[in-house]
C-alpha positions in Angstrom: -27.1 -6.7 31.2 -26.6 -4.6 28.1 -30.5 -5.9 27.6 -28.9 -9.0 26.8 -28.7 -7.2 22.9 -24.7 -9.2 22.6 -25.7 -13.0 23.6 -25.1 -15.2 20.3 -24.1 -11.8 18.5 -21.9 -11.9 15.7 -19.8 -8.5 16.8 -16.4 -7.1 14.9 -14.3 -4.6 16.9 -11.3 -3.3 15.2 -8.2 -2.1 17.4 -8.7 -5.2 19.3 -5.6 -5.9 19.9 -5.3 -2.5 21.0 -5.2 -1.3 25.2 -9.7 -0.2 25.3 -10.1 -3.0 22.3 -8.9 -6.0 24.2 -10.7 -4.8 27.2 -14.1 -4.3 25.1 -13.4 -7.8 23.3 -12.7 -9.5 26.4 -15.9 -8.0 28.4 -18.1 -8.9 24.3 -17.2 -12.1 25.2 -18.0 -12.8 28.7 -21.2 -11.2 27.3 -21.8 -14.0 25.1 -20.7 -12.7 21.7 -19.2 -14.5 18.7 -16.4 -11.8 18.8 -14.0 -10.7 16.4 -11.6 -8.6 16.1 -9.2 -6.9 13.0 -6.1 -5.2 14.1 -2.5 -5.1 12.4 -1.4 -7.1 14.9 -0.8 -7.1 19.5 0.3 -3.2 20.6 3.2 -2.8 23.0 5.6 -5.4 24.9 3.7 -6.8 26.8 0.5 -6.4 25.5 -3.4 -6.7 27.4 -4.0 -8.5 24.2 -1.3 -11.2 24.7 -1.4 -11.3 28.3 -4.8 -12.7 28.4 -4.6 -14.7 25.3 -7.5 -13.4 23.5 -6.4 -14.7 20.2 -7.5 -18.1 21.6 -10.6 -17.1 22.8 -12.0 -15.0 19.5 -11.7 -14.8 15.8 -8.7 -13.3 14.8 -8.0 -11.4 11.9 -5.2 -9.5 11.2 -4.2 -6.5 8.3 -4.1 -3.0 8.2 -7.0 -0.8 8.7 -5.4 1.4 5.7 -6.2 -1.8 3.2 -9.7 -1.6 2.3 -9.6 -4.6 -0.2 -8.5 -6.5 3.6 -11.1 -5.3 5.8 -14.1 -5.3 2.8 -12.8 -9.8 2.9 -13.3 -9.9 6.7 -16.7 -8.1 6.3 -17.8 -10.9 3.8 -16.6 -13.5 5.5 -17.3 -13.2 9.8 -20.8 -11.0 8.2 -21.2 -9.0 11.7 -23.9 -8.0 13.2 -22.8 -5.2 15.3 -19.6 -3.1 14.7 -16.8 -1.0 17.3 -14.9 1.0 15.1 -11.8 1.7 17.4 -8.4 1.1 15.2 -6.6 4.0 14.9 -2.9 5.4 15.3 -3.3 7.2 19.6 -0.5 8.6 20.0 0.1 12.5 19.9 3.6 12.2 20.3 4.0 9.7 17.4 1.6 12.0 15.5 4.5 14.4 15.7 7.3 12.1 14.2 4.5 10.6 11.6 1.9 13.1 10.7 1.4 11.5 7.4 0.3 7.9 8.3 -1.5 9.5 11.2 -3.6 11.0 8.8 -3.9 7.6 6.8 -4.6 5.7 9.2 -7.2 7.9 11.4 -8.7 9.1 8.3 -9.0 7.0 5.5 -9.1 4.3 8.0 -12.5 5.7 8.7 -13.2 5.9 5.1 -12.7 2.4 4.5 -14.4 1.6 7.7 -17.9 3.7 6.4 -17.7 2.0 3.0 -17.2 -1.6 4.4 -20.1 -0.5 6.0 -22.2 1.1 2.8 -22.0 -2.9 1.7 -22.6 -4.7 4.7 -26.4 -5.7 4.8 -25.8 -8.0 8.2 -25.0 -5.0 10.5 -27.6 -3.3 12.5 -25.4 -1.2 14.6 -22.1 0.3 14.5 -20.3 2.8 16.8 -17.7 4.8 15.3 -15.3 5.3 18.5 -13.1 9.1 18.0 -11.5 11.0 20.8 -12.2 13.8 23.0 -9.3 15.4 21.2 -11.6 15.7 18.6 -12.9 19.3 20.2 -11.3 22.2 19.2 -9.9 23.3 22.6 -9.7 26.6 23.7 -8.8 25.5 27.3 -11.9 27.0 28.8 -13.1 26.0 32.3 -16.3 24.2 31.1 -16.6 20.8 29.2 -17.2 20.5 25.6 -20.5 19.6 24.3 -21.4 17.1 21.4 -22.3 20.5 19.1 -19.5 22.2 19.8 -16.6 22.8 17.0 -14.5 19.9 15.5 -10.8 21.5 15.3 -7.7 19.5 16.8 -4.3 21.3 16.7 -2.0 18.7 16.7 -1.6 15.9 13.8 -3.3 13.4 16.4 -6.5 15.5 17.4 -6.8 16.9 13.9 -6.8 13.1 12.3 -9.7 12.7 15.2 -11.5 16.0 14.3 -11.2 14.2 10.4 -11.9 10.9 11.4 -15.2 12.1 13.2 -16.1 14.9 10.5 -16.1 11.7 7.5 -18.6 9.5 9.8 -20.8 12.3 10.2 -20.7 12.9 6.2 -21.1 9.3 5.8 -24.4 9.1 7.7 -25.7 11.9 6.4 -25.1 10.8 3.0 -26.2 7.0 3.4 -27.1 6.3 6.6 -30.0 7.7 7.7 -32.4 5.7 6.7 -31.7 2.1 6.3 -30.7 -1.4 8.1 -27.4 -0.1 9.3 -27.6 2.6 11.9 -24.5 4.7 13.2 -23.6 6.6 16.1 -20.3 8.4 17.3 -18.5 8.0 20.4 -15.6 10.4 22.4 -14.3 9.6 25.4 -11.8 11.2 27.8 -8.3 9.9 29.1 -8.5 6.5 29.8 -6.3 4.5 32.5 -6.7 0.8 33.6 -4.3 -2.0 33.7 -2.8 -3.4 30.7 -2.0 -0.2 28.7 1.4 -0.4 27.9 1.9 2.2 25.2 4.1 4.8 25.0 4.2 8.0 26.3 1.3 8.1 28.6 1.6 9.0 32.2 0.0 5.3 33.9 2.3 3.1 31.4 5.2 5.0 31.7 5.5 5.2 35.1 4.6 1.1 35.8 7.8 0.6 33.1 9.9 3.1 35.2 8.8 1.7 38.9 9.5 -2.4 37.1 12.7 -1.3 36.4 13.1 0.5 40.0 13.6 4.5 37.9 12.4 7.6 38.6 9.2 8.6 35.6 10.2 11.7 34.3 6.7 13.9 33.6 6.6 16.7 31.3 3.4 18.4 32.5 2.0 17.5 36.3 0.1 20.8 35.8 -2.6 19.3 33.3 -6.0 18.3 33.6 -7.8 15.8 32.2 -11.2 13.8 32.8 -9.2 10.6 34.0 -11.6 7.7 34.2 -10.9 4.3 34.2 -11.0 2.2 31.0 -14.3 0.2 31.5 -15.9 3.5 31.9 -16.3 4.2 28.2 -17.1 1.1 27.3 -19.9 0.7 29.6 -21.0 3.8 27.6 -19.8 2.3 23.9 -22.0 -1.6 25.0 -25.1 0.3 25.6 -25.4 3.0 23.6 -24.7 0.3 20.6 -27.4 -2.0 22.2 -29.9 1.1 21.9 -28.8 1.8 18.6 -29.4 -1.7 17.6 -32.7 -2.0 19.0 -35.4 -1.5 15.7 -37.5 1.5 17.4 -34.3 3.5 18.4 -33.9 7.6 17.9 -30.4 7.6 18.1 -29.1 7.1 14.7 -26.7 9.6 13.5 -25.8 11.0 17.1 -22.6 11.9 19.4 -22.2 11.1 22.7 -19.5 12.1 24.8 -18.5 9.5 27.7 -16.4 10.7 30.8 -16.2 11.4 34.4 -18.3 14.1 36.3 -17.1 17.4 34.9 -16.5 17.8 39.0 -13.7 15.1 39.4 -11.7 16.5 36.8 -7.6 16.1 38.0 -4.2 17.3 37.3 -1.7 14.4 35.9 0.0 15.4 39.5 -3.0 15.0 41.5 -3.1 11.2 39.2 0.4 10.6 40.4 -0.4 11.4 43.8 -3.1 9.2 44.0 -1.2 6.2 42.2 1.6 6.6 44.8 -0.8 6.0 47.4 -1.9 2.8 46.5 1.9 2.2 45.4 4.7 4.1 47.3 7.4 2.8 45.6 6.4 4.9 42.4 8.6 8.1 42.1 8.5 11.1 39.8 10.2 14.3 38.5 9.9 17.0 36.2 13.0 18.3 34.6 13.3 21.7 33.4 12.6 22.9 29.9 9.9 19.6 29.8 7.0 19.8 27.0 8.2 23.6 26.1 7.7 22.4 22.3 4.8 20.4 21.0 1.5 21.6 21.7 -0.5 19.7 24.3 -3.9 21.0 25.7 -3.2 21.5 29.7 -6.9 21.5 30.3 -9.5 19.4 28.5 -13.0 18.2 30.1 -16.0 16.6 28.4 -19.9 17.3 29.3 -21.7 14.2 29.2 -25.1 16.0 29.9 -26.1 14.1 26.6 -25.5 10.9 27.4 -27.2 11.1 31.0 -30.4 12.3 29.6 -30.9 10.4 26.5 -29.3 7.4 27.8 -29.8 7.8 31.6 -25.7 6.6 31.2 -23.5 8.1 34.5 -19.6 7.2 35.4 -19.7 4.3 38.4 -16.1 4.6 39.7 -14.9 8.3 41.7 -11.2 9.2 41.0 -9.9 7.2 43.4 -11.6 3.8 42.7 -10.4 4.4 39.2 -6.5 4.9 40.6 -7.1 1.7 42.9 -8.9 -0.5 40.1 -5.7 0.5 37.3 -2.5 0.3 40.3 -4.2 -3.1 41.3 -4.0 -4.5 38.0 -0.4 -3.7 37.4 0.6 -4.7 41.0 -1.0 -8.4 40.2 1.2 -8.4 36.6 4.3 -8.0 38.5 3.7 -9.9 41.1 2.2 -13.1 39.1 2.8 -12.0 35.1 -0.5 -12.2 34.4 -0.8 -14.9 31.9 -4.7 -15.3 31.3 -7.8 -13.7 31.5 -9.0 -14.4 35.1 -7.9 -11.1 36.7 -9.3 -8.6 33.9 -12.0 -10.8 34.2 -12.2 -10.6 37.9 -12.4 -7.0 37.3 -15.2 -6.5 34.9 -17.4 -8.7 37.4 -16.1 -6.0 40.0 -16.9 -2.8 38.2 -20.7 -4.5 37.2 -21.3 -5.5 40.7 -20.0 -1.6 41.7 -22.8 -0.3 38.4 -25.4 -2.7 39.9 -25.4 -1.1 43.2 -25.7 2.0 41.6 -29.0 1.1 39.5 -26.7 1.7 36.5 -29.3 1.7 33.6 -26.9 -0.8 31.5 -26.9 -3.3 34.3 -30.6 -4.3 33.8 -31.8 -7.0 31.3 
C-alpha cells in the first residue's frame, strides 16, 4: 500500500493532535512509520487524539507552530524524512472573534514551517496541507481548479489563500531543485468520527443529540463537497509517496482532493442522511440565522488533476461517508471509545472498500 514508501519512515505531521492529524497519524502508524507529531497540545473535549491514546503510541512533541526557535529543535532532533504540514487555526467562526492570530498562526505558521524546511537536509517530501477555502469563491456552479485565483473573504480563507500563496513563493524561491521536494494539498469539508470542534454541522449535532437537544443550523441551504475524513488523506499518503519517489514530476504542484463534483450536498440533505442512520438526531433553523458573517453557500472542488496525474478517485458515495462518520460516534457513546481499535477498524474498512475498487494507492 502507499508503495510501501512509509514502512520504517521517519515522518513529522504537525496538527496531530488535531481532528484529520490524528486520523493521518494513526493510519502513518499502522503503515509502519516512526511517526511524530508537533501540535500545541489535544483539540476539543473529548478529543480523537486522546480518545485513542496516540500520545502513547508516537513521539510527541508539543509547542506552538507560531515559535519558530520550537519547531526548528524538533526538526534537529526527530530529523524527518517526510513532512504533513497540517497545524493551523480551522475555524471561520473563531477567525471572526481572532483575526489577528488567525493570521499568525495560518501564515507565519507556514513561514516557519518552509524555513524549518530550507534547513532540513533529511526530508525528501513534504506536503503543505491548505484548504479549499483557499479559492476565491464566486459561488459559481462548477468546481475550482488548481490554477484558479487564491482570494478568501473571510479572516479564515484569506489566512488559507496566504498560507498557500507563501508555499508557492517558497518553492519557487528554494525548492525547485534540490533534496527536499514540495507539493500543496486542498481538500473539501471533511466529516468522520472524532471531530469534536466547534461550530461544525457533524460535531455540533453529536454534542446536541448526547445531551438529548435540538442542533440549531444556521444555513441547511449550503453546499459543500462532504467527504469523509480518510478521503483526503488517501489523497495526502500518496501523493507524498509520489513526491518522495527520486524520478517524480510533481514537485512544486497543487492538487485538489474531494468527492465527485456530482455528489455535491446541501448541509440539509447531510442532516437528512445522518438522521437516517440515527433518528434520534433533531434540528432547526431559527430565524435571522447566519444573516451576518460571510459564509460561501456553495463551494465544490474539481479534482480532474489529481485523477489524471495521480489516477487518485474518492472510494466512499455520500452515503457510505454519512454511515462510516454516524457509526463512529454511535460506538463513542455507546462504549466511550477509549483506544484505537475502532478507528483502526475503520481504516482497514475504507482500504478493503479502495481495494475493491483498484484504488491506485492500494497497490504495493
Amino acid at each position: 500500500m502507499f508503495n510501501n514508501i512509509y514502512s520504517g519512515k521517519r515522518v513529522l505531521v504537525t496538527g496531530h493532535t488535531g481532528f484529520k492529524g490524528s486520523w493521518l497519524s494513526l493510519w502513518l502508524k499502522e503503515l509502519g512509520a516512526e511517526v511524530a507529531g508537533y501540535s500545541l497540545g489535544s483539540v476539543g473535549n473529548p478529543s480523537h487524539f486522546d480518545l485513542i491514546g496516540l500520545q502513547g503510541q508516537i513521539r510527541h512533541f508539543t509547542g506552538d507552530i507560531r515559535d519558530s526557535a520550537r519547531l526548528a529543535g524538533v526538526f534537529r532532533e526527530f530529523q524527518p524524512e517526510l513532512v504533513f504540514h497540517m497545524a493551523a487555526q480551522a475555524l471561520v467562526k473563531k477567525s471572526y472573534a481572532d483575526p489577528a492570530s488567525t493570521f499568525e498562526v495560518n501564515a507565519m505558521g507556514m513561514v516557519n514551517m518552509m524555513e524549518c524546511l530550507r534547513n532540513a537536509p533529511s526530508v525528501r517530501a513534504a506536503l503543505m496541507i491548505t484548504s479549499d477555502k483557499a479559492y476565491r469563491n464566486d459561488e459559481w456552479c462548477w468546481g475550482y481548479r488548481e490554477c484558479d485565483p487564491l482570494a478568501g473573504h473571510d479572516p479564515y480563507s484569506a489566512s488559507k489563500s496566504c498560507a498557500d500563496l507563501i508555499a508557492q513563493s517558497y518553492w519557487r524561491s528554494f525548492f525547485q531543485s534540490g533534496p527536499t521536494r514540495i507539493a500543496i494539498s486542498r481538500a473539501g469539508n471533511v466529516i468522520g468520527g472524532g471531530d469534536w470542534a466547534e461550530d461544525r454541522i457533524v460535531p455540533d449535532c453529536m454534542r446536541a443529540l448526547a445531551r438529548g437537544e435540538t442542533t440549531v443550523i444556521r444555513s441547511p441551504g449550503a453546499t459543500r463537497p462532504w467527504q469523509h475524513v480518510l478521503e483526503p488523506l488517501s489523497g495526502y499518503l500518496y501523493l507524498a509517496a509520489q513526491l518522495a519517489e527520486p524520478e517524480n514530476r510533481l514537485n512544486g504542484e497543487a492538487f485538489n482532493f474531494g468527492p465527485d463534483s456530482t455528489v455535491n450536498h446541501t448541509v440539509g440533505e447531510l442532516l437528512a442522511a445522518m438522521s437516517r442512520r440515527w433518528p434520534d438526531l433533531r434540528w432547526e433553523t431559527p430565524e435571522g440565522t447566519g444573516k451576518h458573517d460571510h459564509e460561501a453557500r456553495l463551494l465544490k472542488l474539481n479534482c480532474d488533476k489529481a485523477l489524471i496525474y495521480l489516477q487518485w478517485k474518492p472510494t466512499l458515495g455520500f452515503f457510505q461517508t454519512v454511515e462510516l462518520t454516524v457509526d463512529w460516534y454511535r460506538e463513542w457513546s455507546r462504549n466511550l471509545i477509549s483506544d484505537p481499535s475502532f478507528s483502526l477498524g475503520q481504516i482497514r474498512q475504507y482500504c478493503e472498500l479502495a481495494k475493491e475498487q483498484d484504488a491506485v494507492w492500494t497497490k504495493s
